[in-house]
C-alpha positions as CSV (number, residue, x, y, z in Angstrom):
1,X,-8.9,-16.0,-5.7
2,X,-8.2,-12.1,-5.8
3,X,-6.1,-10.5,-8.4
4,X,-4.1,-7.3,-7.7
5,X,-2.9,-4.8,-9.9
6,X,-0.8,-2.2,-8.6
7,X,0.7,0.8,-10.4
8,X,2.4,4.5,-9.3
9,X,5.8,4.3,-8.3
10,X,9.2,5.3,-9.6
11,X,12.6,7.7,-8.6
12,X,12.0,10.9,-6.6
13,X,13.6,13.3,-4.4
14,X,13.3,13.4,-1.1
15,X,10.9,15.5,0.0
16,X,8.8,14.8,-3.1
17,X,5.4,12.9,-3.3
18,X,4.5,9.7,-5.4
19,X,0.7,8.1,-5.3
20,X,0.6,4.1,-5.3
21,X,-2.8,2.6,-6.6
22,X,-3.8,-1.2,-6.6
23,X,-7.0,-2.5,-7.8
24,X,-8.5,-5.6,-6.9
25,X,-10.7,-8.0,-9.1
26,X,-12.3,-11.5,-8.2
27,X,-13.9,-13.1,-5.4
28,X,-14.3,-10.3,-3.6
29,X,-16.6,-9.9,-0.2
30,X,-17.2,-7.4,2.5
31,X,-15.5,-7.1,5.3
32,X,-12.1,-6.9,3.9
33,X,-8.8,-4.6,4.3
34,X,-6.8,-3.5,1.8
35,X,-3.6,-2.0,2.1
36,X,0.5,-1.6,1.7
37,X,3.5,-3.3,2.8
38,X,7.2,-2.6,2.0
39,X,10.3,-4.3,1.6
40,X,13.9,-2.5,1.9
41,X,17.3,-4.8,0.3
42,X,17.8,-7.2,3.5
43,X,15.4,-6.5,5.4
44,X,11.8,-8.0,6.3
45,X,8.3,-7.1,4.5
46,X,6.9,-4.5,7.1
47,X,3.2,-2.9,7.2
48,X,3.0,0.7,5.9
49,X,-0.5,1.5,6.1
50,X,-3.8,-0.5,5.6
51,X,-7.8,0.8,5.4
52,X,-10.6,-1.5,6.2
53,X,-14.1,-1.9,4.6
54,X,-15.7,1.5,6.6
55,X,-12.5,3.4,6.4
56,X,-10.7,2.2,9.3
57,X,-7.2,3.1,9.1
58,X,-4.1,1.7,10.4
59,X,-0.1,3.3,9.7
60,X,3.3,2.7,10.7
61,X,4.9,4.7,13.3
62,X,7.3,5.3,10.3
63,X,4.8,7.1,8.0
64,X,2.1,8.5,10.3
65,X,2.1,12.5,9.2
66,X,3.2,12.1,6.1
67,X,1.2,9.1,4.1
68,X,-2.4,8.7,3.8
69,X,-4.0,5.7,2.5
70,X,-8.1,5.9,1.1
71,X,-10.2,3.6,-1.0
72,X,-11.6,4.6,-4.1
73,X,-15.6,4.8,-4.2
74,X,-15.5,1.3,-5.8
75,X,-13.9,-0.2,-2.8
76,X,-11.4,-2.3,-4.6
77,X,-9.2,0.0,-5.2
78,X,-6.7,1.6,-3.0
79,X,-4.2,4.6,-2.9
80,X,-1.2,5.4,-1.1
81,X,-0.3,8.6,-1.2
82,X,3.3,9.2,0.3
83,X,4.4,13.0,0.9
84,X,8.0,14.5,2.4
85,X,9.0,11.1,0.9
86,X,12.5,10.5,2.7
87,X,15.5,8.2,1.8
88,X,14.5,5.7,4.0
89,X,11.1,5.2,2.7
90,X,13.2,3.3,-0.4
91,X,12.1,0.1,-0.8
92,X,9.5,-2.4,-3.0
93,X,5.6,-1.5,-2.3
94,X,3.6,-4.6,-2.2
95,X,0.0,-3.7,-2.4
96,X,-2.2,-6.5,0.2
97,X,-5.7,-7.6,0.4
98,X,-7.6,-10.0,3.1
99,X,-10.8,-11.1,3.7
100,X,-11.5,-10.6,7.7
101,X,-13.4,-14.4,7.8
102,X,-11.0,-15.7,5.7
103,X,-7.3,-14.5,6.2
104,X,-5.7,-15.7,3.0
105,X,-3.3,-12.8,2.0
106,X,-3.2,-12.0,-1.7
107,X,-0.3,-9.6,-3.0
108,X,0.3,-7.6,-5.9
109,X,3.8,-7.6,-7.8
110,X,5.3,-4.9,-6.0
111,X,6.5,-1.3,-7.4
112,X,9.4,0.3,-6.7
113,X,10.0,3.1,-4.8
114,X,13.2,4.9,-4.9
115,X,14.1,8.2,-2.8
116,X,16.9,10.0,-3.5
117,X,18.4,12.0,-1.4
């Protein structure tokens, strides 16, 4: 089992920045990625951005420019940090983490993220 424990998130402007962190704990090996999903009212959980073990990144079409997602030197931790944050980027932040030989997903409790315009 992996635990995650996410925190950052809140109410901004748009155009403003926030910094999601999620930490992991458990039965944790190597290779693994690590990263965020969203979820807007009605609509399906999409990918936002994900890092592997080595620092292979991966980001939505959505985000690319303007979020940038790194692992802490522990490598169980992992940030997201969002800038020229717009309305549409509104929505609950789940924070995801998967073995590569064993694809369970594990997910944190989500944060919300709220952009006003």
């Amino acid at each position: 089992q992996v635990q995650l424990v996410e925190s950052g998130g809140g109410l901004v402007q748009a155009g403003g920045s926030l910094t999601l962190s999620c930490t992991a704990s458990g039965s944790i090996f190597s290779p693994n990625v690590m990263g965020w999903y969203r979820q807007a009212p009605g609509m399906e959980r999409e990918l936002v951005a994900v890092i592997r073990t080595g620092g292979v990144t991966s980001y939505a079409d959505s985000v690319t420019g303007r979020f940038t997602v790194s692992r802490g030197a522990d490598q169980n931790t992992v940030y997201l940090q969002m800038n020229s944050l717009k309305p549409e980027d509104t929505a609950v932040y789940y924070c995801n983490f998967r073995h590569f030989r064993n694809p369970v997903d594990y997910w944190g409790q989500g944060t919300q993220v709220t952009v006003s315009s």
